[in-house]
PyMOL CGO cylinders between C-alpha atoms (Angstrom):
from pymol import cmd
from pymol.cgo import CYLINDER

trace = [
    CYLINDER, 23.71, -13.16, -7.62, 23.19, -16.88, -6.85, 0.3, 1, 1, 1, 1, 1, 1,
    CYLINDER, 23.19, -16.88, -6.85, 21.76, -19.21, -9.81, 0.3, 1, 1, 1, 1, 1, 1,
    CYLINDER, 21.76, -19.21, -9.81, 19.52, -21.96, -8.27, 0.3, 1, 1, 1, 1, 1, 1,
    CYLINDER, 19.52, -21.96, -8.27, 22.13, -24.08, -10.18, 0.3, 1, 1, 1, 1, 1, 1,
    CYLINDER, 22.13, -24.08, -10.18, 24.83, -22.93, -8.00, 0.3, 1, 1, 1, 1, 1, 1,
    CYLINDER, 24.83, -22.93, -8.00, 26.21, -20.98, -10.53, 0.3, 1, 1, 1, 1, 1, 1,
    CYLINDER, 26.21, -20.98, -10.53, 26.40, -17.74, -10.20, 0.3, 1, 1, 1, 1, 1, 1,
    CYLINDER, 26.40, -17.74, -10.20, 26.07, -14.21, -12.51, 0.3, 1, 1, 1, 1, 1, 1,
    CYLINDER, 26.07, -14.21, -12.51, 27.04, -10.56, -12.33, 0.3, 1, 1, 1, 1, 1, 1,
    CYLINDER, 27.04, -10.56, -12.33, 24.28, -8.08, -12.96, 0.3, 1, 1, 1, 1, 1, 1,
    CYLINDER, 24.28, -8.08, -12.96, 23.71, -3.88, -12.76, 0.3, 1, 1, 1, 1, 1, 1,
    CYLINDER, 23.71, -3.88, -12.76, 20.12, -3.96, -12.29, 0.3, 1, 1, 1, 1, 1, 1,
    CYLINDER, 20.12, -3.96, -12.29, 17.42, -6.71, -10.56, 0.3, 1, 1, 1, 1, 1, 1,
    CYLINDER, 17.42, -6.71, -10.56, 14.30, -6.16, -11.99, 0.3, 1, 1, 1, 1, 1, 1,
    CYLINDER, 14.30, -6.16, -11.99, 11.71, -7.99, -9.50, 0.3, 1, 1, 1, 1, 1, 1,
    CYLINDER, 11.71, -7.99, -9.50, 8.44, -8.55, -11.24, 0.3, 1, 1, 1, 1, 1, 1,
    CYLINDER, 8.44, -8.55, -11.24, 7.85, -8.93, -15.28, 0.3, 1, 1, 1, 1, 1, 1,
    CYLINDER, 7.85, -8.93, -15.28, 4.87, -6.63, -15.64, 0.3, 1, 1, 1, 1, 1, 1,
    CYLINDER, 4.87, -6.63, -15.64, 4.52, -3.87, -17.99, 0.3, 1, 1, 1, 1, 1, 1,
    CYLINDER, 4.52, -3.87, -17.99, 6.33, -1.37, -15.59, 0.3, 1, 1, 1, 1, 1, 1,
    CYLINDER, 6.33, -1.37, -15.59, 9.07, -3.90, -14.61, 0.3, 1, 1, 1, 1, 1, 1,
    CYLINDER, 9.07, -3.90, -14.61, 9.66, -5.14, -18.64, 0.3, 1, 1, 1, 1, 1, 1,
    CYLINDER, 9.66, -5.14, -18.64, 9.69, -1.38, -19.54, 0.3, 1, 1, 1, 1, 1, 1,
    CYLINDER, 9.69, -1.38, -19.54, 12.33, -0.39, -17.27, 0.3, 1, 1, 1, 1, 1, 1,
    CYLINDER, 12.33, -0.39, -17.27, 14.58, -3.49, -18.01, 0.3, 1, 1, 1, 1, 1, 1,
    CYLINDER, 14.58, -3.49, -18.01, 14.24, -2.59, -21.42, 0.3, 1, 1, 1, 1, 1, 1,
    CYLINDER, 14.24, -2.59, -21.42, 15.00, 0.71, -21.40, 0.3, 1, 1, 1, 1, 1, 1,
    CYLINDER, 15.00, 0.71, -21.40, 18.11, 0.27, -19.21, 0.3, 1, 1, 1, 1, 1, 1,
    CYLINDER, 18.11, 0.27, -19.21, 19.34, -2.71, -21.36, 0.3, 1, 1, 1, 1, 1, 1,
    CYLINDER, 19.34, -2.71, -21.36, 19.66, -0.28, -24.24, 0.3, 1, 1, 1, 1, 1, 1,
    CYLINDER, 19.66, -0.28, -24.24, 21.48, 2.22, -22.53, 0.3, 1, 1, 1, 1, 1, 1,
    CYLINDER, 21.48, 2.22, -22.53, 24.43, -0.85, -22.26, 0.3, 1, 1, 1, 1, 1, 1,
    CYLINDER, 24.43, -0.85, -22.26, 23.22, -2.31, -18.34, 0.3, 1, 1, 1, 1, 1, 1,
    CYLINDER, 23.22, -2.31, -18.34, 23.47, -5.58, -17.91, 0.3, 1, 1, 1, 1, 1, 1,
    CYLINDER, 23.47, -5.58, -17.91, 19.81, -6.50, -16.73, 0.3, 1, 1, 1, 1, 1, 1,
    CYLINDER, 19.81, -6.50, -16.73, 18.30, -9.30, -14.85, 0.3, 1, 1, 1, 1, 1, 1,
    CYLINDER, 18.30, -9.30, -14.85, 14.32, -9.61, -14.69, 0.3, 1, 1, 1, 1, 1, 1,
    CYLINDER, 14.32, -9.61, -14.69, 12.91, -11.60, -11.31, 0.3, 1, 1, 1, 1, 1, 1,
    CYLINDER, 12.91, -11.60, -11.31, 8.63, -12.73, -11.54, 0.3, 1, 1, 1, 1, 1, 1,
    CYLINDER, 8.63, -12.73, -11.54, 7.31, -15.50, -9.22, 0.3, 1, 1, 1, 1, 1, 1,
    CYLINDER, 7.31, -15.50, -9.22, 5.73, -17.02, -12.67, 0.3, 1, 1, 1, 1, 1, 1,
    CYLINDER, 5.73, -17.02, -12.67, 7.47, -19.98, -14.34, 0.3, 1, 1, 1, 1, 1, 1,
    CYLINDER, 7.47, -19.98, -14.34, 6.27, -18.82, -17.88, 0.3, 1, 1, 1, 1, 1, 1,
    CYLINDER, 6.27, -18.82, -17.88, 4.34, -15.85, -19.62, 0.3, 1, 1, 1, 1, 1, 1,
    CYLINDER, 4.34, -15.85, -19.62, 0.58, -16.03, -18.44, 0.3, 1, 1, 1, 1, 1, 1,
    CYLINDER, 0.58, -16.03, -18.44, -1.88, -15.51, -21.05, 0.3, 1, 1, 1, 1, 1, 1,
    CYLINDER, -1.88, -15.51, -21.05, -3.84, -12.83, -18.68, 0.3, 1, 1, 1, 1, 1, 1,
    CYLINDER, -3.84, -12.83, -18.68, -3.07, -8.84, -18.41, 0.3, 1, 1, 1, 1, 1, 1,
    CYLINDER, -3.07, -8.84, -18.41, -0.80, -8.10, -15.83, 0.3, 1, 1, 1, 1, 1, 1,
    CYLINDER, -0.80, -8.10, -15.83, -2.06, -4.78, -15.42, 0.3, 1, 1, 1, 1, 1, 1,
    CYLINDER, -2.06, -4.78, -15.42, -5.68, -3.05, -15.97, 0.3, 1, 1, 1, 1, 1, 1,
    CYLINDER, -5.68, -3.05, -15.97, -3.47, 0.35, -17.09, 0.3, 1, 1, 1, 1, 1, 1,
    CYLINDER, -3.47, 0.35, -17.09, -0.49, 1.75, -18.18, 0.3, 1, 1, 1, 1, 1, 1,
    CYLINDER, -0.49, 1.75, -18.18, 0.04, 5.40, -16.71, 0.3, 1, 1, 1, 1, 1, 1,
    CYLINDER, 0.04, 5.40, -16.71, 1.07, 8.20, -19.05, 0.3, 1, 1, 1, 1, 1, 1,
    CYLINDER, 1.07, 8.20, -19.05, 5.04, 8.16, -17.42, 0.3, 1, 1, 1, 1, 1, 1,
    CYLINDER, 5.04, 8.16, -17.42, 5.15, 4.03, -18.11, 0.3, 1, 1, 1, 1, 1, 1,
    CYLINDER, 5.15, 4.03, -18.11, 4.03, 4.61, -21.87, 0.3, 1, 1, 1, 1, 1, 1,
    CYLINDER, 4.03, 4.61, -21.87, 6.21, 7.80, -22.65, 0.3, 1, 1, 1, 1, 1, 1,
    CYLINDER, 6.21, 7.80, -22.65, 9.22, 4.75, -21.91, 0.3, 1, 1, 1, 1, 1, 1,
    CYLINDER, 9.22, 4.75, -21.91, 7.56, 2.51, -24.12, 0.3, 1, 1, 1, 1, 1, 1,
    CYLINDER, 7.56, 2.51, -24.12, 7.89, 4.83, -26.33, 0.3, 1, 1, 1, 1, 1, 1,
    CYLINDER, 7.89, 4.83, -26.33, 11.43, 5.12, -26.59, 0.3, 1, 1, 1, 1, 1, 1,
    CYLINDER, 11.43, 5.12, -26.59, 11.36, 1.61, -27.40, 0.3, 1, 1, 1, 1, 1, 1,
    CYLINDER, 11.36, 1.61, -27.40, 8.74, 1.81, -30.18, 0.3, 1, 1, 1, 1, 1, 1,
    CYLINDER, 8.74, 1.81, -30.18, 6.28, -0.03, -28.23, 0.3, 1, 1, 1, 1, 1, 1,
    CYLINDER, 6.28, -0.03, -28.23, 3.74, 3.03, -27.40, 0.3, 1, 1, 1, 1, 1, 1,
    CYLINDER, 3.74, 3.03, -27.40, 1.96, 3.15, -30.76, 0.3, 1, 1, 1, 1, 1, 1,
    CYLINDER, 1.96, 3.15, -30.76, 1.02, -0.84, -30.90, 0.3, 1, 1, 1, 1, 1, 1,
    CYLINDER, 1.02, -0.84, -30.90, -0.14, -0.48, -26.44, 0.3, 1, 1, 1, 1, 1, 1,
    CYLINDER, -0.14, -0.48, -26.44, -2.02, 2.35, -28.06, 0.3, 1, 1, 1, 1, 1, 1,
    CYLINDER, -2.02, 2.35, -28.06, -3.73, 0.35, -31.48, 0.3, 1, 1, 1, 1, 1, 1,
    CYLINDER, -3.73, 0.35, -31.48, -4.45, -2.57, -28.89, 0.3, 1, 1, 1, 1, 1, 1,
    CYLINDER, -4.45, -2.57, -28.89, -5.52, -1.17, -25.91, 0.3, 1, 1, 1, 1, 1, 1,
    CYLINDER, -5.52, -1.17, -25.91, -7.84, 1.14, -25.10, 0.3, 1, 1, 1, 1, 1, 1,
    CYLINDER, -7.84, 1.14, -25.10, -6.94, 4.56, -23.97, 0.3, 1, 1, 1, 1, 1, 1,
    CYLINDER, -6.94, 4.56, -23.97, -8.44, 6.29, -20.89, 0.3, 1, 1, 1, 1, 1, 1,
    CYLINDER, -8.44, 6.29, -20.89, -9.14, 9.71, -20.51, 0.3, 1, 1, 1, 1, 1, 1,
    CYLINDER, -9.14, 9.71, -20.51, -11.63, 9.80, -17.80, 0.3, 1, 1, 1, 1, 1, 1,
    CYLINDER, -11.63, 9.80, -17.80, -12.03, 7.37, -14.57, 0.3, 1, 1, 1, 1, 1, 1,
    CYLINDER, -12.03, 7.37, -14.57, -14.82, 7.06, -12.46, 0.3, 1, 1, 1, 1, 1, 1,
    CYLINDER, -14.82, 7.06, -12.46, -15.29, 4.48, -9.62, 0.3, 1, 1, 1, 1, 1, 1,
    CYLINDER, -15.29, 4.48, -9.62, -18.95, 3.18, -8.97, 0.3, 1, 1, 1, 1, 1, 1,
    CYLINDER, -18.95, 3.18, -8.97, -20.60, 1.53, -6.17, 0.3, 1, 1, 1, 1, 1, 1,
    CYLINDER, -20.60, 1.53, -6.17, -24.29, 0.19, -5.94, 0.3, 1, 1, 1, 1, 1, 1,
    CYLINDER, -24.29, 0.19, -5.94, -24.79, 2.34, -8.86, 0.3, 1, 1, 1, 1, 1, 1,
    CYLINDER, -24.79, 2.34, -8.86, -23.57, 5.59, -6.83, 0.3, 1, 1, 1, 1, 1, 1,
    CYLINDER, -23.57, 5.59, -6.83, -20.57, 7.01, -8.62, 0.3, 1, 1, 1, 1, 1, 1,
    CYLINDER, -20.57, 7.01, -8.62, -17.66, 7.12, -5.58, 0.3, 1, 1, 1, 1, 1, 1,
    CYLINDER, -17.66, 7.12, -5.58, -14.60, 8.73, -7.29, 0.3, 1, 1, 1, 1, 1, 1,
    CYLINDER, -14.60, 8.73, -7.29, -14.18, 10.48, -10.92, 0.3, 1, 1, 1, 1, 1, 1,
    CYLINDER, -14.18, 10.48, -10.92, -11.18, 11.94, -12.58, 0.3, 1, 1, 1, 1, 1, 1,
    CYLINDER, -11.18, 11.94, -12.58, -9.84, 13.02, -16.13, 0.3, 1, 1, 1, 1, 1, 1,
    CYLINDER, -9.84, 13.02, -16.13, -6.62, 12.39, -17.47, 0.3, 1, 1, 1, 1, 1, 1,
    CYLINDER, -6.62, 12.39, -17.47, -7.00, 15.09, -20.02, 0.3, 1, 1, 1, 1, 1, 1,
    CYLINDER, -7.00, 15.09, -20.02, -5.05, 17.86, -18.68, 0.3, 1, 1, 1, 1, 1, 1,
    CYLINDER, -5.05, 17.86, -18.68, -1.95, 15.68, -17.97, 0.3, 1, 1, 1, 1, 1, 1,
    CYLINDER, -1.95, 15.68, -17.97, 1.32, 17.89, -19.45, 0.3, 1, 1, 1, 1, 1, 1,
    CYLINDER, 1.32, 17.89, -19.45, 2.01, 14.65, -22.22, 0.3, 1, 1, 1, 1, 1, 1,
    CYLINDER, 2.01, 14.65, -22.22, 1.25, 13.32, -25.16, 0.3, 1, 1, 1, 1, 1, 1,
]
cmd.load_cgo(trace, "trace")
């Protein structure tokens, strides 16, 4: 991989995009020994979510990392989704019965 510098760097794994999903998995490959390089189009951290929700697969890595029980103190978790529109409810769903913690 090319620096914009010129320079250039040996990595095992190009993570494009520093959201939840994309810090998770660059995390969790870093500690495993892999030498990991993270990719966003931001110049800096925004101050804004980057995602609305963290599925159930995303947080079980987070918590391998000791992350999941401060997402979970912070957020707010989800166990049923519905969609509305014009005051008509479109879509519904639980996450209840999902085989995880």
């Amino acid at each position: 991989m090319t620096r914009s510098n010129g320079t250039s760097r040996s990595t095992d794994l190009l993570v494009v995009g520093a959201g939840p999903v994309g810090m998770a998995l660059a995390a969790t490959t870093a500690r495993y020994g892999m030498n990991v390089t993270i990719l966003d189009a931001a110049e800096a951290p925004t101050p804004y979510s980057k995602a609305i929700g963290i599925h159930a697969i995303t947080l079980e890595s987070m918590h391998t990392l000791g992350l999941a029980d401060r997402l979970l103190a912070d957020g707010f978790p989800m166990r049923d989704y519905a969609v509305h529109d014009g005051g008509r409810r479109t879509m519904a769903t639980s996450f209840r019965g999902l085989p995880t913690a």
